[in-house]
C-alpha positions as CSV (number, residue, x, y, z in Angstrom):
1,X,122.8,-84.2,-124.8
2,X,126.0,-83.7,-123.8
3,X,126.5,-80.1,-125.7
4,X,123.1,-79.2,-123.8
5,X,124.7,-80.4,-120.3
6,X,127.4,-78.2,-121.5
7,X,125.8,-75.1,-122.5
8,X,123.0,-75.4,-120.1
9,X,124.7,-72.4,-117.0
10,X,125.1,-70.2,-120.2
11,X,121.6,-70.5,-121.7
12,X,120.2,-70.5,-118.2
13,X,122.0,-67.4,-117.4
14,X,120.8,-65.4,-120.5
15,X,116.9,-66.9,-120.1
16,X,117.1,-65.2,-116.5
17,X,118.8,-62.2,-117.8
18,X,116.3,-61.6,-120.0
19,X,113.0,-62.6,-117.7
20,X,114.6,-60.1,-114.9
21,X,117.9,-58.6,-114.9
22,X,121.8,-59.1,-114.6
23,X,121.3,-60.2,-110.9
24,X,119.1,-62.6,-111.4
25,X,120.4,-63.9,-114.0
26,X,124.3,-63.9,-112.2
27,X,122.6,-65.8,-108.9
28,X,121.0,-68.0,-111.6
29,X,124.2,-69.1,-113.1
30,X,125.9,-70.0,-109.9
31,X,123.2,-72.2,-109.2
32,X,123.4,-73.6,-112.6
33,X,127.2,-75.0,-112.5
34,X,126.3,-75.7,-108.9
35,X,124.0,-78.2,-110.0
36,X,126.6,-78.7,-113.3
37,X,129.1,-79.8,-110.4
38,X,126.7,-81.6,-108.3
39,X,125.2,-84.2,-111.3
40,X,129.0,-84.5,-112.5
41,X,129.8,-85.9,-108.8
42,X,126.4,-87.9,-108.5
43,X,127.0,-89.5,-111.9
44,X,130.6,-90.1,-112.0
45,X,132.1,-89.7,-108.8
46,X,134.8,-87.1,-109.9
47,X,134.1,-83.3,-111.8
48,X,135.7,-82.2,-114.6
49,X,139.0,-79.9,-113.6
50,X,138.2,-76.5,-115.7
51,X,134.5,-77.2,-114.7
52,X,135.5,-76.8,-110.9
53,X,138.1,-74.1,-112.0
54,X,135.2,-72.4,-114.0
55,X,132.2,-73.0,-111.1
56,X,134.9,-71.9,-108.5
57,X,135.0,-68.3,-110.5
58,X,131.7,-68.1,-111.0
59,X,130.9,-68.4,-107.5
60,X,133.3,-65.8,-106.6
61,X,133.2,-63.2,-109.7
62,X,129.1,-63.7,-109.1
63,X,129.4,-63.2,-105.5
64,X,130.8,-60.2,-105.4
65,X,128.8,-58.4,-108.3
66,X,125.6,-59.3,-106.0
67,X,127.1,-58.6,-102.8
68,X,128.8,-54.9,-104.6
69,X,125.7,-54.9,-107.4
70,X,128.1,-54.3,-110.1
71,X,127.8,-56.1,-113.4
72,X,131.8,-56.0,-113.9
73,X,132.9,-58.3,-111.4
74,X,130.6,-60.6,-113.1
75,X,131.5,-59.8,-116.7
76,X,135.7,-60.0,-115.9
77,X,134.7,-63.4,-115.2
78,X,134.2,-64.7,-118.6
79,X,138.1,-62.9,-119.7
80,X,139.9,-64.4,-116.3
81,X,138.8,-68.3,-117.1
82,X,139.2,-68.0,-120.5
83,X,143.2,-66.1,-119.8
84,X,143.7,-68.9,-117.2
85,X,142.5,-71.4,-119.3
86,X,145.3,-70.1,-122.0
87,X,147.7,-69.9,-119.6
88,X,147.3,-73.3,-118.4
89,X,147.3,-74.8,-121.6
90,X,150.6,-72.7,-122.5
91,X,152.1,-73.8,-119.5
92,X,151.1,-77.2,-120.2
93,X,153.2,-76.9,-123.1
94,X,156.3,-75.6,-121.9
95,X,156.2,-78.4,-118.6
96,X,155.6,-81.3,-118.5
97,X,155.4,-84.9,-121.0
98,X,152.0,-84.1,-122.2
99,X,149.9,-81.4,-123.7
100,X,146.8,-80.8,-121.8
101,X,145.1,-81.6,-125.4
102,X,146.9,-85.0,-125.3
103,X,145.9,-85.2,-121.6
104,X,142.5,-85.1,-122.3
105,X,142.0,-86.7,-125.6
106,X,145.1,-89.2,-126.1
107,X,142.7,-92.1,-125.6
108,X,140.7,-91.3,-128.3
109,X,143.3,-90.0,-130.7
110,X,146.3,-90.5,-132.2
111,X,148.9,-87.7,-133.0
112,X,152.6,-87.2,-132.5
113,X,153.9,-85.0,-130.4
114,X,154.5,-82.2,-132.2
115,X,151.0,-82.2,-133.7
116,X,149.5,-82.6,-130.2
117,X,151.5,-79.2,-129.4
118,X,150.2,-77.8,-132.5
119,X,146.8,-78.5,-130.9
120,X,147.6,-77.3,-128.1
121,X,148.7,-74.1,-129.3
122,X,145.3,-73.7,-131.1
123,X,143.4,-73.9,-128.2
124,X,145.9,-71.4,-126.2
125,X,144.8,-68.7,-129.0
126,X,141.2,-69.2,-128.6
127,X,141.4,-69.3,-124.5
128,X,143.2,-65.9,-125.2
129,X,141.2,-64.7,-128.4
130,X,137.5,-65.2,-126.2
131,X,139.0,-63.3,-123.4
132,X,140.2,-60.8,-125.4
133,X,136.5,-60.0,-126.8
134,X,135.1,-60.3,-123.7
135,X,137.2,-57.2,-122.9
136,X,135.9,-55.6,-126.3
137,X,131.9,-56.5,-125.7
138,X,131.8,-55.6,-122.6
139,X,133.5,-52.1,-122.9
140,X,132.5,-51.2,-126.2
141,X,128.4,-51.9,-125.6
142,X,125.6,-52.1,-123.2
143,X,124.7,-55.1,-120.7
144,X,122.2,-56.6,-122.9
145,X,124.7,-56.3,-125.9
146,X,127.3,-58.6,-123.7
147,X,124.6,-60.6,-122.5
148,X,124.3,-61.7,-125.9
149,X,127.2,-62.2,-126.4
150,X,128.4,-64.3,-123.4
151,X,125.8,-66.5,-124.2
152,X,125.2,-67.3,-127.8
153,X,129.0,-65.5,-129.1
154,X,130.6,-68.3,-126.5
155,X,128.5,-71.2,-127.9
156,X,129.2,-70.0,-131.4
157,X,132.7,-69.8,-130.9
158,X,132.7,-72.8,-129.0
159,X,131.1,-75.1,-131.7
160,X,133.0,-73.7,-134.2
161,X,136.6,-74.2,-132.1
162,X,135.3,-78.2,-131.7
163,X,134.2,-78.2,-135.8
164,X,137.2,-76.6,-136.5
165,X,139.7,-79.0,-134.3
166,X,137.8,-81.9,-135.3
167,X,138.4,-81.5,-139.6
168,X,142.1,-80.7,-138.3
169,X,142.2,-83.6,-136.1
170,X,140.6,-86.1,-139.0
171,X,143.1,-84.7,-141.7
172,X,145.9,-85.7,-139.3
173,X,145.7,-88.3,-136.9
174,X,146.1,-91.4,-136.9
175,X,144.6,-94.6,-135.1
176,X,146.1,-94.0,-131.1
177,X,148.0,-97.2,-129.5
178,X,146.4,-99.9,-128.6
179,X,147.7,-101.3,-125.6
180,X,149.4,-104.8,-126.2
181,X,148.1,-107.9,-125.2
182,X,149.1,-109.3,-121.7
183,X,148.8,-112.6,-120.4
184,X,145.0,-114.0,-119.8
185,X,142.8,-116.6,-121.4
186,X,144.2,-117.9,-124.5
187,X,147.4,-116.0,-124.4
188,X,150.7,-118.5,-125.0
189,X,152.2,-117.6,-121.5
């Protein structure tokens, strides 16, 4: 369920892209991680940060390609979050205690530090590597040729980024801290 929440702006983008056209399917997208925003509020009372960062451009890349009717304000898009996304993660890693990996998953799992940079570092390249074919799709082929892409290219790459992080993740981590027992019932204190 949670992949479908995920993927649900993309796939809703490309079913409108290919009912109508690009600026359909742009003004369907917006309202798609509008509504992406809106249940993560509802349900949880806070949104995810690169979901707002990612809704945020969206609103604005989509905006102007229907206020100009130009499919490359809309298209840039998917290279500028994925370059600030990289950058954010780099910079995560050069300030700062934590990794924005171990930020988000320490919880769950337990490496040490220089594996979570290692991590890190992983997920900097693929920020920058999606961006960078962006750039190559969208310059290299037509509109309908990038629509695929955006759409099923990004979930491919995406599933295969978590499949891939998740064997390297289960050959090295190991169970993360519990946190130590404080006084309460039954404790000695």
């Amino acid at each position: 369920m949670q992949l479908l929440f995920e993927f649900f702006p993309l796939i809703a983008f490309f079913v409108a892209f290919m009912a109508f056209d690009l600026y359909v399917a742009t003004a369907t997208i917006i309202v798609a991680i509008g509504l992406q925003i809106a249940y993560q509020w509802f349900r949880h009372r806070k949104v995810n940060k690169m979901l707002l960062i990612s809704g945020a451009l969206v609103a604005v890349f989509g905006g102007i390609t229907l206020a100009l009717r130009n499919p490359l304000f809309i298209q840039w898009k998917v290279t500028v979050v994925n370059w600030l996304f990289a950058a954010g993660f780099l910079g995560s890693q050069l300030f700062g205690d934590k990794t924005f990996t171990e930020r988000i998953m320490g919880h769950a799992v337990g490496l040490d530090k220089a594996l979570w940079r290692q991590l890190n570092t992983l997920w900097v390249v693929n920020f920058a590597v999606i961006g960078a074919l962006n750039l190559y799709v969208m310059y290299n082929f037509d509109l309908g040729v990038w629509a695929y892409f955006k759409t099923w290219g990004m979930i491919a790459l995406s599933l295969l980024m978590a499949v891939g992080q998740a064997i390297w993740i289960s050959s090295r981590a190991t169970e993360p801290a519990a946190p130590g027992p404080g006084p309460g019932p039954g404790s000695s204190n």
